[in-house]
C-alpha positions as CSV (number, residue, x, y, z in Angstrom):
1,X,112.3,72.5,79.8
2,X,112.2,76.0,79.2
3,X,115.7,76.5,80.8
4,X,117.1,74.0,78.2
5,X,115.3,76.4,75.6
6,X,116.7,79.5,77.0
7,X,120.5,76.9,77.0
8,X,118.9,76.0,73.6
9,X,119.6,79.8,72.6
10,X,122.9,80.5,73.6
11,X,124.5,77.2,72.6
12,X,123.0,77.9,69.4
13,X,125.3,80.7,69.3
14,X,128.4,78.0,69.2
15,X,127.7,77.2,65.8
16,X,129.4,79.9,64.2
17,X,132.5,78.7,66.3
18,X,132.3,74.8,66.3
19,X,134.5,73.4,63.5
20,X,134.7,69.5,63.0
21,X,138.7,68.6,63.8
22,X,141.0,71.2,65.3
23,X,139.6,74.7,66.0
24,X,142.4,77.4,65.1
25,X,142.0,80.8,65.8
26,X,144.6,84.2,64.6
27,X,144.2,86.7,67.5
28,X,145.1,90.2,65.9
29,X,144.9,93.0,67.3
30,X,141.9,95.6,66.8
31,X,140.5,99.4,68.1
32,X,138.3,97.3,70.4
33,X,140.5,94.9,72.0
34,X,143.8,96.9,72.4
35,X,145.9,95.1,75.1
36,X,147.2,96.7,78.0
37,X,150.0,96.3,80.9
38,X,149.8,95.5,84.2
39,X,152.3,97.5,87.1
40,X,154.3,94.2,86.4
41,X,154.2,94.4,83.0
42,X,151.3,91.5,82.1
43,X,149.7,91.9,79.0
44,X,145.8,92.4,79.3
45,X,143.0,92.6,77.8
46,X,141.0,95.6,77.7
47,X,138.1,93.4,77.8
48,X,139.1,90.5,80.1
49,X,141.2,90.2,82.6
50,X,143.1,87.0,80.9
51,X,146.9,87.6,81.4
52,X,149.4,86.7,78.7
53,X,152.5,87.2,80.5
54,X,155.2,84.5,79.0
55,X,152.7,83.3,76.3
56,X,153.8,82.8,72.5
57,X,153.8,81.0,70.0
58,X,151.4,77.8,69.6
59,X,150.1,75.5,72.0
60,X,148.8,71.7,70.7
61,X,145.9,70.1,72.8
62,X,143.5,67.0,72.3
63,X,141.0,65.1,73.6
64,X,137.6,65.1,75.1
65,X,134.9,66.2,72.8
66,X,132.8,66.4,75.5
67,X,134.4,70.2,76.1
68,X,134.7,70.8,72.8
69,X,132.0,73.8,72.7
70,X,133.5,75.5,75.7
71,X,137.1,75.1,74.5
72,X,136.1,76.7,71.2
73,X,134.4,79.6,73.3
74,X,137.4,79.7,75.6
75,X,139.9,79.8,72.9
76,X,138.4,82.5,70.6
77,X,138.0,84.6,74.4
78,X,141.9,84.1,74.6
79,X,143.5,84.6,71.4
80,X,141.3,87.7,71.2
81,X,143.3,88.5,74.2
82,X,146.9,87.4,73.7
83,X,148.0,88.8,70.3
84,X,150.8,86.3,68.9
85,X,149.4,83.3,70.2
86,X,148.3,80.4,68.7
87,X,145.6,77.7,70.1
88,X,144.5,74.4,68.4
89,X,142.8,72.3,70.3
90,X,142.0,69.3,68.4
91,X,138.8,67.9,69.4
92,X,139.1,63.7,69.4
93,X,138.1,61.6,72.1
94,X,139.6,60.9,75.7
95,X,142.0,58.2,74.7
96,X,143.0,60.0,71.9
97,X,144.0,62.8,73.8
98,X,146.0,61.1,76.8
99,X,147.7,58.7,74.0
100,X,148.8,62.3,72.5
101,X,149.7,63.8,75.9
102,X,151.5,60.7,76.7
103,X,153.6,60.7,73.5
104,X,155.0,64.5,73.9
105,X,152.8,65.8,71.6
106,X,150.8,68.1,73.0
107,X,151.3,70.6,76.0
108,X,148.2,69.3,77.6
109,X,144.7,66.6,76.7
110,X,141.5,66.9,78.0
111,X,139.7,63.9,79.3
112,X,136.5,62.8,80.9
113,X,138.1,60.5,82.7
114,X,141.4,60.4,85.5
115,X,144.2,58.8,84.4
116,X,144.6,55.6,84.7
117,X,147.5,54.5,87.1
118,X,149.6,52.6,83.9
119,X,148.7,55.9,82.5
120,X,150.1,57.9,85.1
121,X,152.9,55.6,85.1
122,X,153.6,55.7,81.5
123,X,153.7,60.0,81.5
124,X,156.3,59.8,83.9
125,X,158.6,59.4,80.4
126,X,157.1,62.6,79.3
127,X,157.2,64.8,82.2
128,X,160.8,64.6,83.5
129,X,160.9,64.1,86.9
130,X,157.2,64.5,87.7
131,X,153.8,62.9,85.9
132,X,150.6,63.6,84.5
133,X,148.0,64.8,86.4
134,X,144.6,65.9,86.4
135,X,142.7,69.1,86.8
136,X,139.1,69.0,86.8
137,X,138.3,72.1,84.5
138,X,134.6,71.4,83.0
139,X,131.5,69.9,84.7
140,X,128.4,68.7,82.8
141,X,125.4,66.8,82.3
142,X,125.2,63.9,79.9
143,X,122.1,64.3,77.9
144,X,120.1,61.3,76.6
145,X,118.8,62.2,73.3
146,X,115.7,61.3,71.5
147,X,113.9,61.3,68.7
148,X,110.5,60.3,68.6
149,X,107.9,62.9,66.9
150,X,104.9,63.4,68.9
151,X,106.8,62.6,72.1
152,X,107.8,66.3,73.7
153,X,108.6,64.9,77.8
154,X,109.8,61.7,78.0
155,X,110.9,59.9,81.6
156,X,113.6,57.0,82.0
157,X,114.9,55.6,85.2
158,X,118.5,53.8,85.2
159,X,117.3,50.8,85.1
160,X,115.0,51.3,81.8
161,X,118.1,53.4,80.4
162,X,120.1,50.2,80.6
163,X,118.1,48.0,78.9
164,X,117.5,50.4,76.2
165,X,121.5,50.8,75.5
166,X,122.0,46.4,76.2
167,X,119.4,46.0,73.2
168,X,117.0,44.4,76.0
169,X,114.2,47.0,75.2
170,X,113.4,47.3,71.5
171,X,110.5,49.3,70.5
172,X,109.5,52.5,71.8
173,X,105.7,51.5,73.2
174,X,107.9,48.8,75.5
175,X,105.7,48.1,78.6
176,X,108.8,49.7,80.9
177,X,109.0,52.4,79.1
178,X,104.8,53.2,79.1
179,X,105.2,52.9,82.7
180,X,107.1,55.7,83.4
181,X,105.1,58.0,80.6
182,X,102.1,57.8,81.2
183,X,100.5,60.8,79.5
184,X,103.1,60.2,76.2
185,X,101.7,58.9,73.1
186,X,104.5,56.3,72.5
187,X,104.7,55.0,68.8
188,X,104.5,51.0,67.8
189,X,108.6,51.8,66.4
190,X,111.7,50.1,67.0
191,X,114.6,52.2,68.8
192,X,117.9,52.7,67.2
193,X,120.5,52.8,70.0
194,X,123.6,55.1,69.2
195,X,126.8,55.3,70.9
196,X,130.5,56.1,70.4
197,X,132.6,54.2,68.1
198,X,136.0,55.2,70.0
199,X,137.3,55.3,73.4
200,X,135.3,57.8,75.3
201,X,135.4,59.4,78.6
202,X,131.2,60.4,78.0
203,X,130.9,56.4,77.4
204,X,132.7,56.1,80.6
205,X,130.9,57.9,82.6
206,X,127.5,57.0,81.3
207,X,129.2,53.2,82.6
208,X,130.0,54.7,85.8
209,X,126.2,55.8,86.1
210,X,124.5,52.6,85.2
211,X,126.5,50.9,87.3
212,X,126.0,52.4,90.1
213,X,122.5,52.8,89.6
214,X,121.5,49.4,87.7
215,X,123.8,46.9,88.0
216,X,121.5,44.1,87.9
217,X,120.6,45.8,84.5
218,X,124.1,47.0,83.2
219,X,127.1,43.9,83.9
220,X,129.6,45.8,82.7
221,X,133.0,47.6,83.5
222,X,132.4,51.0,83.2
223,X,135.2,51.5,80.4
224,X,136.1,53.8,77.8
225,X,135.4,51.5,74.7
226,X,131.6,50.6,74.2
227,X,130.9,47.3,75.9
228,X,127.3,46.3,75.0
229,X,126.7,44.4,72.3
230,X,124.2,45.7,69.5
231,X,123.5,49.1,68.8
232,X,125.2,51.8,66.2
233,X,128.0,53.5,66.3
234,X,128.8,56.8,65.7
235,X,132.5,59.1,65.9
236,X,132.3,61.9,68.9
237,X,129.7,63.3,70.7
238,X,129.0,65.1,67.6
239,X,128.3,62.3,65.2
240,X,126.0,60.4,67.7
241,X,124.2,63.6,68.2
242,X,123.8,63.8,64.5
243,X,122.4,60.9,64.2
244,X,120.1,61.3,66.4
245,X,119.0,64.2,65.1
246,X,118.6,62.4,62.1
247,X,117.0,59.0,62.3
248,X,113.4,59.3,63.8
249,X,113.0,56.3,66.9
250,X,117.0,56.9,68.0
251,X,118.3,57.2,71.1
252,X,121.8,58.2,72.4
253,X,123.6,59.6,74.8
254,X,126.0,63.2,74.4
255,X,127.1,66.3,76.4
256,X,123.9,69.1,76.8
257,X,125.4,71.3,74.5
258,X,125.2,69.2,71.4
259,X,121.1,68.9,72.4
260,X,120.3,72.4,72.7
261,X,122.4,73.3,69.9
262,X,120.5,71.3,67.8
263,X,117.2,71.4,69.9
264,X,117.6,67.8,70.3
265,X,114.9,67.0,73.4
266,X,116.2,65.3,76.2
267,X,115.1,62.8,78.5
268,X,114.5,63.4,82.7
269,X,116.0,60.9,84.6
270,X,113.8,59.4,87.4
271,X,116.3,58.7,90.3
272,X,113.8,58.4,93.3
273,X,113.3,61.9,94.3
274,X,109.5,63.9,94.5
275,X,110.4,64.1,90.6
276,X,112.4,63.3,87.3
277,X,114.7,65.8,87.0
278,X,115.8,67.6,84.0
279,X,119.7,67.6,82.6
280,X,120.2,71.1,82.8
281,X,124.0,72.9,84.0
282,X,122.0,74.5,87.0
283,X,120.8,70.6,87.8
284,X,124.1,69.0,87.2
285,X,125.7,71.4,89.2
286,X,123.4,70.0,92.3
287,X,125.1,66.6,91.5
288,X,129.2,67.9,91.2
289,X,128.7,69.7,94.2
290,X,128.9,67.2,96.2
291,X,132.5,65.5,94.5
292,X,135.3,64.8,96.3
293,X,139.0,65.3,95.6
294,X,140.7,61.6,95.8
295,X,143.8,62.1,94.1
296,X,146.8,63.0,96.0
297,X,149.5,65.7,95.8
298,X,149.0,67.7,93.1
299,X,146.4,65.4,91.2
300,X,142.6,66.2,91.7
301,X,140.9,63.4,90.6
302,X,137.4,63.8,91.6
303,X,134.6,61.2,93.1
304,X,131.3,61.7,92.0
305,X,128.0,60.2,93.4
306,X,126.2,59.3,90.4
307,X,123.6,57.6,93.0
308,X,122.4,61.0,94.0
309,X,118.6,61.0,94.5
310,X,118.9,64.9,96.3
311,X,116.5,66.9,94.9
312,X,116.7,68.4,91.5
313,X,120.3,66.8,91.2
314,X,120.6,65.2,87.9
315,X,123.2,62.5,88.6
316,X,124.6,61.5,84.6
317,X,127.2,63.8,85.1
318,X,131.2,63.8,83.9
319,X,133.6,66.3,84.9
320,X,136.1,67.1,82.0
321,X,139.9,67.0,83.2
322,X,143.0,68.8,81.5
323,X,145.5,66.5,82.3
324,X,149.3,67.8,82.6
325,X,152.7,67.1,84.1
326,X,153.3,68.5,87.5
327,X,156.7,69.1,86.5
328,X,158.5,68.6,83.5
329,X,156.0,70.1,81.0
330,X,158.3,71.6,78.1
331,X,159.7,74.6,78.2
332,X,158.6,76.0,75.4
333,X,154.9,75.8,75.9
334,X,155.0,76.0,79.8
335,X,154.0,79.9,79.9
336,X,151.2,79.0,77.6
337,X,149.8,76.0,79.5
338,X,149.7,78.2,82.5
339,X,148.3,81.3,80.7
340,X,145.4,79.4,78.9
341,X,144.7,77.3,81.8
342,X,144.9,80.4,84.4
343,X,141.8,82.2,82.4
344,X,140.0,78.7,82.3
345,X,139.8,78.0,85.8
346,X,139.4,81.8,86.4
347,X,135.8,83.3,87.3
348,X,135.4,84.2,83.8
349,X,136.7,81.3,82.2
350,X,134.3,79.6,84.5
351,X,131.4,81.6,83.8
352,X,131.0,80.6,79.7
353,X,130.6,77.2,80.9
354,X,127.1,78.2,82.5
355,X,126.7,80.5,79.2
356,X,127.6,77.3,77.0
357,X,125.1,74.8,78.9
358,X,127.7,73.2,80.8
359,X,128.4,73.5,84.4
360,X,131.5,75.3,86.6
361,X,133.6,73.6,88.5
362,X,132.7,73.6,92.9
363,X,134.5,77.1,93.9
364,X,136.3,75.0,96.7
365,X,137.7,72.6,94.3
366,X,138.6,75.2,92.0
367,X,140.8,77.4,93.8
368,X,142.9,73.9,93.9
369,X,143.0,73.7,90.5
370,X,143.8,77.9,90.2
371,X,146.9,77.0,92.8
372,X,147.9,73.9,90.7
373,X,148.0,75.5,87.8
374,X,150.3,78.4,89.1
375,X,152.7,75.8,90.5
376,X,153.3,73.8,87.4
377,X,157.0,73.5,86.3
């Protein structure tokens, strides 16, 4: 736990940045970030080594709010760096953002999840002779959230996690729940279950995990849209944080950031190995290293093992995705895309994702997504 304190610490530097909606920044120029040029005339930053070369202008993105605190970090690091240029990144959901990207307006949406293949499909009307694809971009652990004074360290295993989020455990001194905290001091007091009111790559994922892990627990299709019945709804990973936050005996379920920001504690997940491990970035990253590339071409997709019981691998993970056309991205925010997404799959960009309490992308899959991006058309 004390790693999620010392994560607790810088996130909590994010809320200076974080703005509900769109986050728009005005880079200006100033005596300590003077830009430079390159032998090949790129323009630099004294302070970074982000290249602006072809970038102007403004650049639309949505989607994922799951990235939200390392896009707002990301883009405040680049517009400091590229004078002139404007980025809003609108911070929705995962459908939200590939029904934007989808509809021409925006250069590029993130999302928790691959495209679907009618969603690949469907972007083929956008990006002229080519399609959408996906490059994984942010790695994290999904938190489970409590709030339940008195109750510092609390244990779940999948199984347990299921029937907490299917309404089938209700009170918070549930036998199945005592079990696995032994030493905890669990109040007579019903749980209140949060999840996401819209389409959501985290609610997804979380899917992905349960089924994998307790299926005989969880009978549903791991799916964007919230399939249990029951519960309370909140909007974005923000809101059901909040609420947590908020209502004493809730539960729910939210990227780390948003619980060490808010020193929400979290819950260790009990997958079968010597202990319960902690969702931290250093432990997720034990879990994404193992992902596989199954997309083809120029789409890197990624499969994750969210059955992992490998030591100190904390297996609720999602891997963020910013999804754009291989060719045929428009003309006039092409430089841009490739500018913004050069410095975010860069060793820098990559590194305030560890800074942030998320996790970087594998350095073997990233040097795909460093050559995809340079190859976009």
């Amino acid at each position: 736990m004390k790693l999620q304190r010392k994560n607790g610490l810088r996130a909590a530097a994010l809320g200076a940045l974080a703005v509900s909606g769109a986050l728009v920044l005005t880079a200006c120029g100033s005596d300590d970030n003077t830009g430079g040029t390159t032998g090949n005339g790129e323009t630099t930053s004294a302070a970074s080594n982000i290249t602006c070369e072809g970038a102007k202008g403004k650049l639309l993105a949505s989607g994922s709010s799951a990235q939200k605190n390392a896009m707002d970090l990301w883009v405040k690091n680049y517009m400091a760096a590229c004078t002139g240029v404007e980025v809003n990144y609108k911070s929705s959901s995962s459908g939200e953002g590939i029904v934007a990207f989808n509809q021409g307006t925006v250069g590029f949406a993130g999302s928790d999840s691959a495209l679907k293949p009618e969603e690949v499909e469907e972007s083929k009307k956008i990006c002229q002779g080519g399609q959408g694809i996906n490059l994984p971009m942010v790695g994290g652990p999904i938190a489970i959230g409590y709030n339940v004074p008195g109750v510092d360290k609390l244990s779940l295993d999948a199984a347990t996690i299921a029937k907490i989020f299917d309404g089938k455990i209700k009170n918070w001194n549930d036998p199945a729940i005592a079990a696995l905290n032994k030493d905890a001091q669990l109040p007579d007091k019903a749980i209140q279950a949060f999840h996401r009111s819209e389409d959501s790559g985290t609610t997804q994922n979380l899917g992905k995990y349960l089924g994998a892990t307790a299926k005989a627990d969880w009978p549903y299709e791991a799916e964007k849209k919230w399939p249990a019945p029951g519960g309370q709804a909140a909007s974005g990973s923000s809101g059901v944080a909040a609420q947590v936050k908020q209502n004493e005996g809730a539960i729910g379920y939210f990227e780390l950031s948003y619980a060490t920001s808010q020193s929400i504690p979290t819950v260790s997940i009990a997958t079968g190995a010597a202990a319960p491990v902690d969702a931290t970035s250093e432990n997720a990253s034990k879990a994404i290293a193992a992902a596989k590339i199954k997309g083809t071409g120029k789409d890197l997709a990624l499969e994750l093992d969210y059955a992992t019981k490998a030591e100190g691998a904390y297996p609720m993970v999602l891997v963020t995705y910013e999804v754009v056309c291989d060719t045929g991205n428009k003309a006039d925010t092409l430089d841009t895309v490739k500018s913004f997404l050069t410095y975010t799959s860069s060793d820098e960009g990559q590194k305030v994702l560890s800074e942030a309490g998320y996790a970087p992308i594998p350095a073997e899959i990233n040097a795909k997504v460093r050559e995809t991006v340079a190859g976009l058309k």
